[in-house]
C-alpha positions as CSV (number, residue, x, y, z in Angstrom):
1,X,29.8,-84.3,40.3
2,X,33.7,-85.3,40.2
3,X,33.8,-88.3,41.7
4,X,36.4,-88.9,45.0
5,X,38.2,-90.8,43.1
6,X,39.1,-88.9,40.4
7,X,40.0,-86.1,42.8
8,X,42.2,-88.8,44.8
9,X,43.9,-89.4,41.1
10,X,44.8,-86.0,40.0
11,X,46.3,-84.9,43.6
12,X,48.9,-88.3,43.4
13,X,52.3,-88.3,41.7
14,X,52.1,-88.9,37.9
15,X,53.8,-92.1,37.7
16,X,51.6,-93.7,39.8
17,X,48.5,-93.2,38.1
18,X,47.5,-94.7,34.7
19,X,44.1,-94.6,32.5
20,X,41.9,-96.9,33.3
21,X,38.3,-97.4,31.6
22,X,36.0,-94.0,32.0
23,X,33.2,-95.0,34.5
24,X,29.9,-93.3,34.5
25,X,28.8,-91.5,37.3
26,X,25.1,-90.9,36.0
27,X,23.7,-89.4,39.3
28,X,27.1,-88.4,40.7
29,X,27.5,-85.5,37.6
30,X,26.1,-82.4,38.4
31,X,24.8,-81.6,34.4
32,X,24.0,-85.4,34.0
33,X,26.7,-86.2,31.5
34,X,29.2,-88.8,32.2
35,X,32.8,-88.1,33.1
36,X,36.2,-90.5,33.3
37,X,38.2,-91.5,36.6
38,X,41.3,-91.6,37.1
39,X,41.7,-94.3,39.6
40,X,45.6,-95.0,41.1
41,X,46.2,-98.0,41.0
42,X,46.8,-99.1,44.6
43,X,43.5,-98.2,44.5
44,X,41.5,-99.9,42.2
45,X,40.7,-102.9,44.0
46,X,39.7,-101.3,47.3
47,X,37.6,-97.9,46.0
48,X,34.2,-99.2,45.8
49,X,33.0,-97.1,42.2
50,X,30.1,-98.8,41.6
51,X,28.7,-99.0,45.2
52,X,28.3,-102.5,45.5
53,X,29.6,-103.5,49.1
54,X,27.5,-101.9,52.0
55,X,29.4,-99.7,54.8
56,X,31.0,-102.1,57.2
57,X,32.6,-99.2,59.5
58,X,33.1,-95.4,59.5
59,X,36.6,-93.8,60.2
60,X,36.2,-90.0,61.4
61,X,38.7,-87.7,60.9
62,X,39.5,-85.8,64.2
63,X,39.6,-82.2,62.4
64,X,35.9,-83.3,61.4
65,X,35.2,-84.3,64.9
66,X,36.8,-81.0,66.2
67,X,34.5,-79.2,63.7
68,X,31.3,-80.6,64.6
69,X,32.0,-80.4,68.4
70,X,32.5,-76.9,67.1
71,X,28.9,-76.5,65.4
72,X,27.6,-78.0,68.4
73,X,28.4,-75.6,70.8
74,X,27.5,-72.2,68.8
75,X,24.8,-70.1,69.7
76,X,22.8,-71.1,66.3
77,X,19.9,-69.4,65.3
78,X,16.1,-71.1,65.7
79,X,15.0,-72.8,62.5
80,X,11.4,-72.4,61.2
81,X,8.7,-74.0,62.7
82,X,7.4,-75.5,59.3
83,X,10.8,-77.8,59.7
84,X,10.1,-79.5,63.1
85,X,7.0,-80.4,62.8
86,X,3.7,-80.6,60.0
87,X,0.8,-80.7,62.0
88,X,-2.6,-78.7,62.5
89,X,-1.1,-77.5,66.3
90,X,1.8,-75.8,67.1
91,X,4.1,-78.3,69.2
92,X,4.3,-77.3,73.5
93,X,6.6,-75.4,74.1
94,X,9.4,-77.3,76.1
95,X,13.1,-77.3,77.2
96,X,13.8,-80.3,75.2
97,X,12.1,-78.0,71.5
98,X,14.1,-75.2,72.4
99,X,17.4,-77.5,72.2
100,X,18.9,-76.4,69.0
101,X,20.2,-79.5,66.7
102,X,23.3,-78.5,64.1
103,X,22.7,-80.1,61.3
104,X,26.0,-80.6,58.5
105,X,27.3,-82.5,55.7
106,X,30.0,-85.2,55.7
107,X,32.0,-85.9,52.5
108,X,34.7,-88.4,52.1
109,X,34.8,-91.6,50.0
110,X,33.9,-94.9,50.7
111,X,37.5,-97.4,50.3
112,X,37.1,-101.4,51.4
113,X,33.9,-101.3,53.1
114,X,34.7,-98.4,55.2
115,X,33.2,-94.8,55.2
116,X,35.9,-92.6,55.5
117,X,35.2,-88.9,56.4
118,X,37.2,-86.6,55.5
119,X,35.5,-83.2,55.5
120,X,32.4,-81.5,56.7
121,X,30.2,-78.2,56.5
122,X,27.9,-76.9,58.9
123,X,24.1,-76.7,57.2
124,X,22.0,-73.3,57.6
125,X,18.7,-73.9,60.0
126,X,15.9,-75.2,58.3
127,X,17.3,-76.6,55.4
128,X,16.1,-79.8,54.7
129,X,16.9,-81.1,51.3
130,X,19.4,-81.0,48.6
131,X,18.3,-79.3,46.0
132,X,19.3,-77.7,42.1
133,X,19.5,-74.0,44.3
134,X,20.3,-75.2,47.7
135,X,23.3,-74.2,50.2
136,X,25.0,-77.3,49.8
137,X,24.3,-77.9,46.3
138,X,26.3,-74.1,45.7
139,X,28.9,-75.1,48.8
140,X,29.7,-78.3,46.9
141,X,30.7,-76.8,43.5
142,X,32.9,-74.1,44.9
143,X,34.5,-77.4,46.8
144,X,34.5,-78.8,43.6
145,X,36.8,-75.5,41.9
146,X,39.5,-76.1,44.4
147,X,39.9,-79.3,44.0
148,X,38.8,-80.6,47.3
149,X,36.7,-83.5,48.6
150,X,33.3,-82.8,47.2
151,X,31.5,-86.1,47.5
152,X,28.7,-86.3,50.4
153,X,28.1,-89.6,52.2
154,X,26.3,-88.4,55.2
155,X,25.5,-85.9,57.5
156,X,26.1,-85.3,61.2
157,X,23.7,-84.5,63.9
158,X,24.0,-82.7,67.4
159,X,21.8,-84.3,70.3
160,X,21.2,-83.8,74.1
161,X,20.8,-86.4,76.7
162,X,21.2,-89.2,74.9
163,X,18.7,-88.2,72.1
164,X,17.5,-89.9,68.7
165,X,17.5,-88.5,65.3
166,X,15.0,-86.7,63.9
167,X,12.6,-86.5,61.4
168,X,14.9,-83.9,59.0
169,X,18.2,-85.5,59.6
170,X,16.3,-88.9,58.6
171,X,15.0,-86.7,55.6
172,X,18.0,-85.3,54.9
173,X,20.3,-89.2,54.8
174,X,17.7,-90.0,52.5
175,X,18.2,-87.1,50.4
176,X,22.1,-87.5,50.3
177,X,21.5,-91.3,49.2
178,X,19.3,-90.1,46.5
179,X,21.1,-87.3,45.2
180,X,24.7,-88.9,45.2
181,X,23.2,-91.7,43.5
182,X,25.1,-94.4,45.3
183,X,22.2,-95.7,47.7
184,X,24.5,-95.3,51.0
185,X,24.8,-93.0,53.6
186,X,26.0,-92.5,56.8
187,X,24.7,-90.6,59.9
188,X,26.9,-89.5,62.9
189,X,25.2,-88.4,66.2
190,X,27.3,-86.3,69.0
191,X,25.5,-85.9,71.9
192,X,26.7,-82.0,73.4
193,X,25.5,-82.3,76.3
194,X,28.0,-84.9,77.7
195,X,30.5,-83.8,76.0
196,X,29.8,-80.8,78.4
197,X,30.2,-83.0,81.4
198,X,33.7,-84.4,79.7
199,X,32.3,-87.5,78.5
200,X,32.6,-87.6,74.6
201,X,29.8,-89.3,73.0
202,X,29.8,-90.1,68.9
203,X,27.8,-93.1,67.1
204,X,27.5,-93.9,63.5
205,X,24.2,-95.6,61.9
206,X,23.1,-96.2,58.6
207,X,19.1,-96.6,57.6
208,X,18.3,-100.0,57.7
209,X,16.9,-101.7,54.4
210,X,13.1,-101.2,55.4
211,X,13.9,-97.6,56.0
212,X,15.8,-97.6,52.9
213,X,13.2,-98.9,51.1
214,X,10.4,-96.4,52.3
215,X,13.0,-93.3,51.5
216,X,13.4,-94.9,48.1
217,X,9.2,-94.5,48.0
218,X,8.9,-91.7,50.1
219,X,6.1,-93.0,52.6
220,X,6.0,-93.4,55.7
221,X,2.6,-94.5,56.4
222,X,1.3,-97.0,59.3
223,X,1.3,-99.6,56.3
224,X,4.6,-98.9,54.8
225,X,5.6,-99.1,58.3
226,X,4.4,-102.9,59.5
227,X,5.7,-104.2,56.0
228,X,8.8,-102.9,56.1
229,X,8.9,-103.9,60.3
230,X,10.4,-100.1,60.8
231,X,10.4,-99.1,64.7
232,X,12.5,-96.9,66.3
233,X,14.8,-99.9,67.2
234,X,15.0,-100.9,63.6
235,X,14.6,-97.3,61.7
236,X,18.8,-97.1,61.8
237,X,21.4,-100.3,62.2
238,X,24.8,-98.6,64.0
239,X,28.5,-98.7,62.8
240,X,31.2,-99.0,64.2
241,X,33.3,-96.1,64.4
242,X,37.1,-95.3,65.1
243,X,38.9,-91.7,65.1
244,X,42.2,-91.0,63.0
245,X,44.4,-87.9,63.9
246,X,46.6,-86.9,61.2
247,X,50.0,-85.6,62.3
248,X,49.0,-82.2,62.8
249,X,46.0,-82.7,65.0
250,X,47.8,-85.2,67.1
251,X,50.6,-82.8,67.2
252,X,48.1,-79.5,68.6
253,X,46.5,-81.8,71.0
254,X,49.7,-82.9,72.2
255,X,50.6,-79.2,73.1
256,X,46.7,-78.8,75.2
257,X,47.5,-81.8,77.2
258,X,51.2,-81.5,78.2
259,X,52.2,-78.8,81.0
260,X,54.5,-76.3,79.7
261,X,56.4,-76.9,83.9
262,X,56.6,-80.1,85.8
263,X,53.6,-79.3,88.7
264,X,56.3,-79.3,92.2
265,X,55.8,-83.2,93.9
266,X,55.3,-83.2,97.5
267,X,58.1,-84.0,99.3
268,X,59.4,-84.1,103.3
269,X,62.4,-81.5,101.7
270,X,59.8,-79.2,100.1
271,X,57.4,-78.8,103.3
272,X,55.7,-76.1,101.6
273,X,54.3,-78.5,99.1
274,X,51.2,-79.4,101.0
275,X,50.9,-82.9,100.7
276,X,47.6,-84.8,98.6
277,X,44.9,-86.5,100.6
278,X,44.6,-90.1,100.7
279,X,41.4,-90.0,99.3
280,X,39.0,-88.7,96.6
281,X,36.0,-86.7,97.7
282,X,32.6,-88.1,95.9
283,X,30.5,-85.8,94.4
284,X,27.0,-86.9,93.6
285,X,25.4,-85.3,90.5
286,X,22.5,-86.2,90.8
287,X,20.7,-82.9,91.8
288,X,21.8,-81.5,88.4
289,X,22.3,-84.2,85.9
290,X,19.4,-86.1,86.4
291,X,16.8,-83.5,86.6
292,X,17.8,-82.7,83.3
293,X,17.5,-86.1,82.1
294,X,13.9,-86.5,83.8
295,X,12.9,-82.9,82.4
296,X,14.2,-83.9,78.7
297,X,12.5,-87.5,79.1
298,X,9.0,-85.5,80.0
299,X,9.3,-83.3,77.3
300,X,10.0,-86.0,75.1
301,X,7.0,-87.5,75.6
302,X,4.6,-84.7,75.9
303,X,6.2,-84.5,72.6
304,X,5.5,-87.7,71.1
305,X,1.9,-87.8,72.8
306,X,1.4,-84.2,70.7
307,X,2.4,-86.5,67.6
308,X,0.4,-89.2,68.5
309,X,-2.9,-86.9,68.5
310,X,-2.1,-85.4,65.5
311,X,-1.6,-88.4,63.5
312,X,-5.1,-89.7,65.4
313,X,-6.7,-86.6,64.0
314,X,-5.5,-86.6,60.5
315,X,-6.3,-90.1,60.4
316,X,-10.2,-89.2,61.1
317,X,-9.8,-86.7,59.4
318,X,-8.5,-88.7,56.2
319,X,-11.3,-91.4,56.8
320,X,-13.8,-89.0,56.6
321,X,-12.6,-87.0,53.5
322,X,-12.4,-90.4,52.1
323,X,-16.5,-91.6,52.5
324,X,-17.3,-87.9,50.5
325,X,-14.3,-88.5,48.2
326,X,-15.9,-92.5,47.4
327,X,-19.4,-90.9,47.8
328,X,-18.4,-88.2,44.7
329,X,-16.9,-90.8,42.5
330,X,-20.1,-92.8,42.9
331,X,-22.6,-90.4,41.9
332,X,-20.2,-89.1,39.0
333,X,-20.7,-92.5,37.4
334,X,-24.4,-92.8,37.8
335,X,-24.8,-89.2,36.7
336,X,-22.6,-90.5,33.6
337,X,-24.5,-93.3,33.2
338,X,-27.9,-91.3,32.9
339,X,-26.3,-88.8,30.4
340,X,-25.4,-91.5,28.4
341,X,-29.1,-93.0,28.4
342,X,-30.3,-89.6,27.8
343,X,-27.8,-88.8,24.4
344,X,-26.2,-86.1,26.5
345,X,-22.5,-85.0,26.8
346,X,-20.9,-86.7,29.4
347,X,-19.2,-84.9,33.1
348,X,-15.4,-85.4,32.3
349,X,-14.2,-88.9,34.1
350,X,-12.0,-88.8,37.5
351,X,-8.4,-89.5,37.1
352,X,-6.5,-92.3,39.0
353,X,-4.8,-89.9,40.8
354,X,-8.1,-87.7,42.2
355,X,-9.0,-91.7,42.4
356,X,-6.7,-92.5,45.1
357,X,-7.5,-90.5,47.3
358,X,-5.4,-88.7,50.4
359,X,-2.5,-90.6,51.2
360,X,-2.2,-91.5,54.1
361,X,-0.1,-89.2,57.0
362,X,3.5,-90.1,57.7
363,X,4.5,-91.5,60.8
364,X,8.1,-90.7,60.6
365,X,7.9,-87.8,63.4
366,X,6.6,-90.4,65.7
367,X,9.0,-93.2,64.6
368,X,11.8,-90.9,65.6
369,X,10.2,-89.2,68.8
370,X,9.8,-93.1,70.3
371,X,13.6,-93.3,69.5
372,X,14.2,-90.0,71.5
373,X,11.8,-91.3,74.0
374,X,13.8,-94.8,74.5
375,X,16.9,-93.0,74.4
376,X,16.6,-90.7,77.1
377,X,15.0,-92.8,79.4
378,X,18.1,-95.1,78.8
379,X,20.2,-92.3,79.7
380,X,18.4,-91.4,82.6
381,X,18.6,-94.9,84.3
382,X,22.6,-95.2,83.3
383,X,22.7,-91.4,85.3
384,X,20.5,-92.6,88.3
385,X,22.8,-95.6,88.6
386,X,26.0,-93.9,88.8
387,X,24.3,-91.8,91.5
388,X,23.1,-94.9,93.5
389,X,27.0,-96.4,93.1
390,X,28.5,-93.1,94.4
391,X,26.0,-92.5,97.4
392,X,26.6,-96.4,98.4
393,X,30.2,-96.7,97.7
């Protein structure tokens, strides 16, 4: 894959741009071959090629932000159940499921420290990886034709109510991090449902270094889990994040905010102006707002308590497959053992793999279903107290 750089270079004036050393982009290229960079040279000494500095910040572009507010608020289609959630049960059916996440790409290029995003596309539901014949493996090399930024760092969620990640947008940063071969990604998080109520909502995180390293592995065991100390407190560490409007943006948004007339001002020699009260009327919304915050909080856990029995189960269930799997081994070696006393043939011998038995069930669904859990209830307490401040004010 053409790095960001390279398409940076070839869009800049000629004379500001000389040769510098080709740099391989080993994972980066598509067919695995190396490629040179043209790197301008006001550049060299911020654009981090050979991701060695981690992501201080991120800086969203507002056309991105637009975009995913966008994706947010379409009428997208369910995605398949296999996608939500591996278990032996099919999940309750609740509100808080029936909330459909967008899921999307960011790509942009990494300068100084800071992630700056400068493009996005929306993902298809249930896609959760990044494979050879995936959408946004065939999205990114018709990107690449035109000579546009092609290089993914991230992707970008849509919650509710405050809500967590989840288990294929965790999944999915992992698979960016892999597959662009620069071991850093970022994940933004817009929460839709305030942005209904006019109250924007975007963070930025990054998986921390345990969760890093248990992507790298791809476990997520109970073990991998207490030696990498990964909670849901700890599963992402959150960025800083600031929003850039290029000329044009700031330009259509200054047309949607300024009147095209002066509104008439009350006045004693306009009487029929009628004049503005002296005060504001309160509105409490707490008999809409924070029923949905308790309903989503419930279903959250009746969520995570579905989780919890189905990890409890598969755990028995390993246990058990693993006294008949020991119990196998052991009588293949006696029964080996005899043949061999006997002059016989022997059974063929276990491999290491058969030998290590079921691996143990990942605990990633639950991880990120406390996360929704804490985050809701959070949100639900900040909503009950703005409701307590208006009724006593």
């Amino acid at each position: 894959m053409t790095s960001m750089a390279a398409a940076l270079a070839a869009s800049l004036p000629a004379t500001t741009v000389r040769q510098s050393a080709p740099q391989p982009t080993s994972n980066a290229v598509a067919d695995g071959q190396s490629a040179s960079a043209k790197v301008p040279q006001r550049l060299e000494g911020v654009v981090d090629v050979e991701a060695s500095r981690e992501v201080e910040s991120v800086s969203l572009n507002s056309l991105v932000f637009l975009k995913i507010m966008k994706h947010s608020t379409d009428i997208l289609p369910a995605p398949p159940s296999s996608t939500l959630q591996q278990d032996r049960n099919a999940p309750p059916p609740t509100a808080l499921s029936s909330h459909t996440d967008c899921l999307g790409v960011l790509l942009g290029l990494d300068i100084d420290g800071v992630m700056e995003v400068e493009d996005s596309f929306a993902l298809p539901g249930g896609e959760t990886g990044l494979g050879a014949n995936s959408y946004s493996t065939r999205l990114l090399n018709h990107l690449r034709e035109v000579q546009t930024p092609d290089s993914p760092i991230g992707i970008y969620l849509s919650t509710h109510n405050g809500g967590f990640a989840t288990r294929v947008s965790v999944d999915l940063l992992a698979a960016v991090e892999k597959n662009a071969g620069r071991g850093k990604a970022i994940l933004v998080i817009h929460d839709a449902s305030r942005a209904n109520g006019g109250d924007l909502s975007v963070k930025a995180f990054r998986l921390s270094e345990g969760a890093r390293d248990a992507a790298k592995k791809g476990k997520w065991d109970g073990q991998t889990l207490t030696e990498n100390g990964i909670t849901a407190s700890t599963l992402l560490t959150p960025l800083p994040i600031t929003l850039t409007s290029p000329t044009l943006i700031s330009a259509f948004l200054s047309t949607l905010s300024t009147p095209e007339t002066a509104p008439a001002q009350p006045s004693l020699a306009n009487p029929s102006v009628p004049l503005p009260p002296s005060f504001q009327s309160l509105v409490n919304p707490l008999p809409t707002s924070l029923t949905s915050y308790l309903q989503n909080t419930l279903d959250s856990l009746t969520l995570h308590s579905h989780e919890s029995n189905n990890v409890a189960f598969l755990t028995r269930q390993i246990a058990r497959e693993k006294v008949k799997h020991e119990q196998t081994i052991k009588d293949r070696e006696e029964e080996n053992a005899r043949r061999r006393k006997q002059g016989l043939s022997e059974f063929p011998s276990i491999s290491a793999e058969i030998r290590g038995g079921t691996k143990e069930p990942s605990r990633l669904e639950m991880v990120c279903l406390g996360g929704m859990v804490d985050g809701l209830a959070k949100g639900m307490g900040a909503e009950a107290g703005k409701g307590l401040v208006r009724a006593y004010l």
